[in-house]
N, C-alpha and C positions, 0 to 999 in steps of 0.2 A: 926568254921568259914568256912575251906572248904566245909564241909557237907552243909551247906545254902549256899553258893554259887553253888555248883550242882544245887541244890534246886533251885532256883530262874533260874537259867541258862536253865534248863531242862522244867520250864514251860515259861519258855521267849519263849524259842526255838520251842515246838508247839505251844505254842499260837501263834505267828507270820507267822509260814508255814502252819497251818490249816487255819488261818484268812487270808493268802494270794492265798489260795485255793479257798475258799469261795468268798472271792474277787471279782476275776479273773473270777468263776462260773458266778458270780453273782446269790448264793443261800444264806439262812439263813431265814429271816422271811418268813412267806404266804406272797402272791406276792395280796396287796388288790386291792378291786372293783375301778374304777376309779372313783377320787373324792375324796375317805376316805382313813386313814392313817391305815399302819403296826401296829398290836397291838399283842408283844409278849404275845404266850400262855402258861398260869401259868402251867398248869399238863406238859410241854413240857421243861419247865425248871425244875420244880419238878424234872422229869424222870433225866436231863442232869446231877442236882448237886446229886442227890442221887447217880449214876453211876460213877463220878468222885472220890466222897468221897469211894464210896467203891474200887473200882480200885485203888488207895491209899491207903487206906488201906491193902487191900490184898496183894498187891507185895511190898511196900515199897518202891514203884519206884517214885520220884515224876515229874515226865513227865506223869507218867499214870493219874494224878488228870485232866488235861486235856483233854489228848485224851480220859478218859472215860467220861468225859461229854461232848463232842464233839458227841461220838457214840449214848449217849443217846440222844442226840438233833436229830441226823439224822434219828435213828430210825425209829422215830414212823412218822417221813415224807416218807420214804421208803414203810413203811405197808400202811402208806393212799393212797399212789401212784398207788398201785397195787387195794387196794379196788374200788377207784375212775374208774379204769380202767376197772372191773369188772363190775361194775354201769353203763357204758357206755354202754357195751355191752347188759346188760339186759333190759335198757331204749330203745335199736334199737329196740330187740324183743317185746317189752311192743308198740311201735307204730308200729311195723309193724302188731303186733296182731288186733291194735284199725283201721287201715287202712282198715282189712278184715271186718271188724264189720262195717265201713260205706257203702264201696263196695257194702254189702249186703242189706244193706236200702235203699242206694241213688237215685236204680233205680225207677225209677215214680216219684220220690221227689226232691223238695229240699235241697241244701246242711243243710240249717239253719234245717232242718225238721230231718235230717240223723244225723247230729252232737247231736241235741236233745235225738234220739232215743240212741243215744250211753253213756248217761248220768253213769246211773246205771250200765253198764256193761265194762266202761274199764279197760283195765289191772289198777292194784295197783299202777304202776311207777307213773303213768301219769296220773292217773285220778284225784287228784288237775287241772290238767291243761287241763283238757279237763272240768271239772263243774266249771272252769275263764271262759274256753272260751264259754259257754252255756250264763255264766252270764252276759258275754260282747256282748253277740250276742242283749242281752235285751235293755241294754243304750250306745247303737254305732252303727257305720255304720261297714257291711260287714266285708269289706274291713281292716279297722283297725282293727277288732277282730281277722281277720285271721292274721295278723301281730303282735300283741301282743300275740297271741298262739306260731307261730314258734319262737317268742323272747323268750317265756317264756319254750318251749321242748331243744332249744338250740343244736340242732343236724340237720347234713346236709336232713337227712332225714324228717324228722319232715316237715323242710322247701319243700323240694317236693310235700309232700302232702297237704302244708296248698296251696301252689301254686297252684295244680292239682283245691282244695275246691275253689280258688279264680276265674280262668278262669271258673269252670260250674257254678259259681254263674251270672257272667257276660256274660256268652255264652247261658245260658241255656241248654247246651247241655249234653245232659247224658252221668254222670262221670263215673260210674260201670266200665265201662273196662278200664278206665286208673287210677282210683283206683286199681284193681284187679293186672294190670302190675306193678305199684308202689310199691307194698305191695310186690311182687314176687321180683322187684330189690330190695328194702330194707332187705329183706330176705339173699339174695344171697350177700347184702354189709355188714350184721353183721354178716355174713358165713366166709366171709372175714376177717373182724375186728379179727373174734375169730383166725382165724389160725395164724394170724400176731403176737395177744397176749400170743398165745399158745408157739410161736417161740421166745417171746421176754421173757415170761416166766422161757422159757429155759435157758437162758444168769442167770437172776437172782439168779436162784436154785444153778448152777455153784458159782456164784459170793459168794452168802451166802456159800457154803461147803468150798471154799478156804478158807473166812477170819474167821468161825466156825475152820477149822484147825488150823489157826492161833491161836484166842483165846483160844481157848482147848491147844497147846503148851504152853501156857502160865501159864496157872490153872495146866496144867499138872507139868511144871517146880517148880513152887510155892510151888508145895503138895510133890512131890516125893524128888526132890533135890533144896529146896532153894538159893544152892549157885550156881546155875545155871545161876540166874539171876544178879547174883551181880555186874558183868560187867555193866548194864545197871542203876545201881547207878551213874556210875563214870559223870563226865559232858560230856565228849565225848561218852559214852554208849546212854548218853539220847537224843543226837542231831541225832544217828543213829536214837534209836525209834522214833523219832517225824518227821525224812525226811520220814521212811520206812513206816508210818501214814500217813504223807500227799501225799506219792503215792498209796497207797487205796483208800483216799479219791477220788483223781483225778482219780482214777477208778471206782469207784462209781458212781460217778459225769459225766464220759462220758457216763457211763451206765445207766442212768438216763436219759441221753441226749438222747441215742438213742430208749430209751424206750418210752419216750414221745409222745403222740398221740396229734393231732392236728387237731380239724373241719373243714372243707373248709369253705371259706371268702362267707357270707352272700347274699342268690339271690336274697330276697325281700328287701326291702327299704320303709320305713315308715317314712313321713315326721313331722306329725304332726296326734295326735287323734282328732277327731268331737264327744267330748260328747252329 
């Protein structure tokens, strides 16, 4: 009877301060498209209950059945995090590369002419969205095409330049050397991006060895001396682990926060498409 009362006790107790963590964050599901509703991801719950069951198992601890499905939930949002952010950076280079490549057509030409010639040859990120914007140049006005292009690259960047293609469509005026400049600030802004991510990088690597020490004390305890852990049985053992858990969490969680990158607020404005 005591041993299930720990039991029961020690998973009340994180479930309620991990879930009051998350809360508070305001993290847990992908955050969806506006419109459509949060739809938990099976392989992300898969990860959480396999990690729990086994964390459970292994130590015997039962507060660990939580916070090991807790970490396996967070996981693999942590690793997307970082990918996504990597993605970022290579989509700036991928249009600041496709920027030099109109530059180089556009003088004597038309934008629609220059965008054309760049069909076949954009970087890989982005050339879905440069053969829309070919194909929208077909059945629409200008204007809207170039607007649904910088919607569709979704970077501050991107938007300069569809803006730079907008004003020499409407000016006539030859764009090559402020293409040329554009391309060189874009350059010089994912020059930036990277060192920013290189340094936030950093915080991460830190973050992972502390709670890698952690964990490893743990498997270390388990293997060598068993009765190491046995404190963390008792119901007061389990409410230390599940607060000492929900302050990683919340470390995590600001580290996350301040990791987080964020586009600047949108310089075109599209009211309506003219099919």
């Amino acid at each position: 009877m005591a041993a299930m009362s720990a039991f029961l006790l020690g998973v009340c107790a994180a479930a309620a301060l991990l879930g009051l963590v998350a809360v508070v964050a305001g993290v847990g599901l992908p955050r969806p498209a506006p419109g459509a509703t949060a739809k938990i991801p099976p392989g992300r719950v898969l990860v959480a209950l396999v990690c729990g069951a086994s964390a459970l198992v292994f130590t015997a601890i039962p507060v660990m059945l939580v916070l090991g499905a807790a970490l396996g939930w967070w996981v693999p949002g942590l690793v997307a995090t970082s990918r996504a952010r990597h993605l970022v950076l290579a989509r700036k280079d991928a249009i600041t590369a496709w920027t030099r490549q109109v530059a180089d057509v556009i003088s004597g030409t038309e934008p629609v002419t220059a965008v054309r010639a760049t069909v076949k040859t954009a970087p890989r990120l982005i050339a879905a969205e440069v053969r829309q914007f070919n194909d929208d140049l077909e059945r629409m006005t200008f204007d809207d095409a170039v607007h649904l292009f910088a919607e569709r690259l979704g970077d501050s960047d991107g938007e300069m330049v569809a803006a730079a293609l907008k004003v020499a469509k409407a000016s006539g005026a030859a764009a090559s050397g402020v293409l040329v400049e554009l391309a060189a600030m874009a350059a010089a802004n994912a020059d930036m991006w990277r060192r920013v991510d290189a340094a936030r990088s950093g915080l991460d690597v830190r973050a992972r060895v502390i709670t890698g020490f952690f964990v490893a004390g743990f498997v270390l305890a388990r293997v060598v001396s068993p009765a190491l852990l046995a404190p963390f049985r008792s119901a007061l053992g389990q409410i230390v682990l599940a607060a000492t858990a929900a302050l990683f969490a919340v470390s995590y969680l600001w580290l996350g926060r301040m990791r987080r990158t964020t586009q600047p607020d949108t310089i075109l404005v599209r009211t309506e498409v003219s099919v």
